[in-house]
N, C-alpha and C positions, 0 to 999 in steps of 0.2 A: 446848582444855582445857589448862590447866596442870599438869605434871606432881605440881605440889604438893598440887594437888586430889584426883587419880586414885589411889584406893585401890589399895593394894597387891593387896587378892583382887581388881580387875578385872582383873589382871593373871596370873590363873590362866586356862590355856586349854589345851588338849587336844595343841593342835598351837604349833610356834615354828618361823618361818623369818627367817633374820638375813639380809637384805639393804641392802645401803648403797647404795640407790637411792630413785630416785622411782614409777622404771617398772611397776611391777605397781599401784601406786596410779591411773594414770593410764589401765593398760590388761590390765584383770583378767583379763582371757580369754588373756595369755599363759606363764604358766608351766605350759603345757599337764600334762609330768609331774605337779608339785605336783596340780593340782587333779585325775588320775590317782590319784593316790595318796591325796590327801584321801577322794574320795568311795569308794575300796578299802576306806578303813578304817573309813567310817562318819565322819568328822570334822567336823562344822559351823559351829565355833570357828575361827580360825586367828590367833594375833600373829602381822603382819608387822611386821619395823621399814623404815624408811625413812633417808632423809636429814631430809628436816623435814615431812614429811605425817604429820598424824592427823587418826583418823575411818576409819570402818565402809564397807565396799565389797562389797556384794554380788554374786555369781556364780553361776550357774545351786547356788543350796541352799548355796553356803557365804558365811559370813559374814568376810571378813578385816578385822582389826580392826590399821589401822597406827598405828604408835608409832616417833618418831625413835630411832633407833639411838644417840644419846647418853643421852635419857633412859632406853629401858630399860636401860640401861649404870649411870647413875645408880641407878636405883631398885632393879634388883637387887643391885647395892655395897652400897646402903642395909642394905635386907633381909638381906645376908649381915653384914654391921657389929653393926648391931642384935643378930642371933641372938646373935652372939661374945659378947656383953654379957650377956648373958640367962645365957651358962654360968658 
């Protein structure tokens, strides 16, 4: 998916973990904490960012939804840009 495409509200989620890797994309079952603490809280949703992996990774009930760590970089710039403008 192109960042260009991906609406800003898919980009609302419950939970945000900034990571500048690949590794939880490739192997969900290790940031044992995180997903401690996910299902603590109740949390289903989760952005991850990455290096350059996107797309949905399922784990025992939570959904991580990764996004390269540049473009939600971009896309939030965006969103805070835009606002400024609006005042």
């Amino acid at each position: 998916m192109n960042i260009k495409q991906m609406p800003l509200r898919s980009l609302r989620m419950r939970a945000l973990e900034i990571k500048f890797t690949n590794r939880y994309y490739e192997k969900p079952s290790e940031p044992k904490i995180l997903i401690c603490f996910y299902k603590k809280c109740n949390l289903k949703n989760v952005l991850v960012t990455s290096i350059d992996k996107v797309g949905i990774v399922g784990f025992e009930g939570i959904q991580f939804q990764f996004l390269p760590a540049a473009a939600y970089a971009y896309t939030l710039g965006k969103k805070m840009s835009d606002m400024k403008m609006l005042k």
